[in-house]
N, C-alpha and C positions, 0 to 999 in steps of 0.2 A: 582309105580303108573303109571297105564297105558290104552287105551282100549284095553279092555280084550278078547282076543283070547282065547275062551278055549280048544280049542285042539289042539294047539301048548304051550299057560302056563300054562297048568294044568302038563303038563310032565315035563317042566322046571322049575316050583315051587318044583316039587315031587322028580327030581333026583338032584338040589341043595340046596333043603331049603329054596328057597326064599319063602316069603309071598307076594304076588301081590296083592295090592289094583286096583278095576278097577275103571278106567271112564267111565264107560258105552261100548256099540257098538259105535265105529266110524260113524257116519253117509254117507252114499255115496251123497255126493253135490254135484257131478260132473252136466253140463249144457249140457243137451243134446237137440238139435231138428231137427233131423232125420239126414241120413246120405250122401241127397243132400248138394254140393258142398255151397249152400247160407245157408242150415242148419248150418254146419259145420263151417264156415265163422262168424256167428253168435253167436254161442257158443265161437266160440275163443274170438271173440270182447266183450262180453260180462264177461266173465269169466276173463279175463284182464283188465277189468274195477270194477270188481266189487272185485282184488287182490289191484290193486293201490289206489283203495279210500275207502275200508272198512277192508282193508288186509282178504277179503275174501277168500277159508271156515275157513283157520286157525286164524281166530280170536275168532271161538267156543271153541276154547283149552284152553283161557286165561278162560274160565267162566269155565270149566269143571275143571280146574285145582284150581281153588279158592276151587270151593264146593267139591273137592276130599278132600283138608286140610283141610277143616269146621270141616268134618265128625272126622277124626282123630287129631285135637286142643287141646284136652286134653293129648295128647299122649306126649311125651320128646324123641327128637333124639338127639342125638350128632351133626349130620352131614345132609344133605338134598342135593342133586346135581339135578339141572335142567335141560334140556339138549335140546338145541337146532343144527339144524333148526328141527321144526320152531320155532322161536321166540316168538311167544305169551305163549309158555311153560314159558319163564321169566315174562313175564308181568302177568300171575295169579300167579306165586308165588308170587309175589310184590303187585296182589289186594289183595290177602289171607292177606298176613300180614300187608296192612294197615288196613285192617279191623279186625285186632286185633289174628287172626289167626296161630300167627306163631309158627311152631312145632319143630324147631330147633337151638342147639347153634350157629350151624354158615350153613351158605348158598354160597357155590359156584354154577356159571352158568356155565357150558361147551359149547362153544361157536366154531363150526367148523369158516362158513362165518361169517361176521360181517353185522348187519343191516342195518343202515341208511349207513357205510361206503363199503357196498358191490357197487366193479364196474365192476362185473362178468355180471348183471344184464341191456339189454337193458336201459331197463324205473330205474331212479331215484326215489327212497322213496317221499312220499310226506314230507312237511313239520312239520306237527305238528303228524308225529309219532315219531319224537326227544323225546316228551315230556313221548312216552311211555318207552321207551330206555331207557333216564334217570334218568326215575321213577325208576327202577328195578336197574339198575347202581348205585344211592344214596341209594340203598337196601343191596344190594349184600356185601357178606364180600370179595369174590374173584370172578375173571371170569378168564378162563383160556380158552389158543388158542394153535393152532397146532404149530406153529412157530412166527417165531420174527415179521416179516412184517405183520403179522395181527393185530400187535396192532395198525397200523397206521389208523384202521379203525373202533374206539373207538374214543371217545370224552377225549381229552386230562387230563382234571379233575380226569379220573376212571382211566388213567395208570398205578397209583400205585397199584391198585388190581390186576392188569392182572398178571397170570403166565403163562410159556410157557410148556405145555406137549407134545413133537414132538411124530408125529404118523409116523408108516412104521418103518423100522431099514435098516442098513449101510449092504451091500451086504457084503463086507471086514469082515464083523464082524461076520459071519456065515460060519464058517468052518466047522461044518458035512456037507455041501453041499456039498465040494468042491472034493469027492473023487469019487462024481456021476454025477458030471457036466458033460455035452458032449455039446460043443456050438453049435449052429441048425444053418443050413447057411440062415435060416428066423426067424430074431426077435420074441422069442413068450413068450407073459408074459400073468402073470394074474390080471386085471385091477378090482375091488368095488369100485363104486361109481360114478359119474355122470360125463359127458365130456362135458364140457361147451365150446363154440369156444369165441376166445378171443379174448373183444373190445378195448384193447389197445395194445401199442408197447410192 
C-alpha cells in the first residue's frame, strides 16, 4: 500500500507478483513564492513552522493511510508492516484500527529514526505529539530498529516490543570480494541515504 507510481509499479507488481493497493497521487505541498532571496527565506520559515506544529505535509499520510485499510477491512492478513519515516505511516495505521478497521493478526512498525526521541533533528518535537507515538506504540504488537541504541529513543513502557534487525553487513564477512579488491590510495565508497551533520558529542 502505497502512492501509486504507475510506471515504475506497474513493472514491479508484474515481474514480482506483488499486488499494490494505492493511495492515490502524492500530492506536491512543497511552499513556493518565487525564487528571490526573501521568497525563498519565506518558504523555508514557513514550511518549518508549518512541520513543527502540524507535522506538516506528512501528516496527510496518517488519513490516507486510515482510508487505504477502510477500503480492504474485510480482507484477513497474517502480518501488516508500517514503515517509517515518516511517522504518521504509524499513526494511521493506529486511527484505522481504533476505528475498528484492523486487517491483520499482528502489526509490526519498522522504524529507521525514532520520533519524539530523534536528536538528529535541530528543532525538538512539540509536546503533545507524545500522545500520537503512543497511541500507535499501545497498538503495535512490535517495532523494530536498526541497532541497539535506538531503542533509547522509545518511551520506556514499548521496550519490550522493540526488536533489533541490523541493516548493512560486516566487510569481514564477504569474501567473494576479497580476490578483486585492489585498495585506491583515495577512500571511495558507496553511500544511500541522508547525511545529517551532527548536533551532539
Amino acid at each position: 500500500m502505497t502512492y501509486y507510481d504507475e510506471k515504475n509499479h506497474n513493472v514491479f507488481s508484474e515481474k514480482y507478483g506483488f499486488n499494490i493497493i494505492s493511495l492515490g497521487k502524492k500530492a506536491n505541498t512543497s511552499l513556493k513564492f518565487g525564487n528571490t532571496k526573501a521568497g525563498i527565506l519565506l518558504s523555508r520559515i514557513l514550511t518549518r513552522i508549518l512541520l513543527q506544529v502540524f507535522e506538516y505535509p506528512d501528516i496527510k499520510i496518517m488519513f490516507d493511510v486510515k482510508s487505504g485499510l477502510k477500503k480492504i477491512q474485510k480482507e484477513s492478513f497474517d502480518l501488516m508492516i508500517s514503515i517509517a519515516v515518516p511517522h504518521p505511516t504509524h499513526w494511521g495505521v493506529a486511527f484505522a484500527i481504533k476505528s475498528g478497521y484492523k486487517v491483520s493478526k499482528v502489526w509490526i512498525a519498522d522504524c529507521g529514526d525514532p520520533y519524539m526521541g530523534d536528536k538528529t533533528d535541530t528543532f525538538r518535537k512539540f509536546f503533545y505529539f507524545k500522545y500520537f507515538e503512543k497511541s500507535w506504540c499501545h497498538l503495535v504488537d512490535f517495532i523494530t530498529v536498526p541497532f541497539e541504541g535506538a531503542i533509547k529513543g522509545y518511551y520506556k513502557e514499548f521496550h519490550d516490543k522493540i526488536k533489533i534487525i541490523p541493516q548493512g553487513f560486516n566487510f569481514d564477512e564477504t569474501k567473494a570480494m576479497t580476490d578483486i579488491y585492489v585498495q585506491n590510495s583515495i577512500p571511495t565508497f558507496i553511500y544511500a541515504g541522508i547525511i545529517i551533520p551532527c548536533t551532539g558529542p
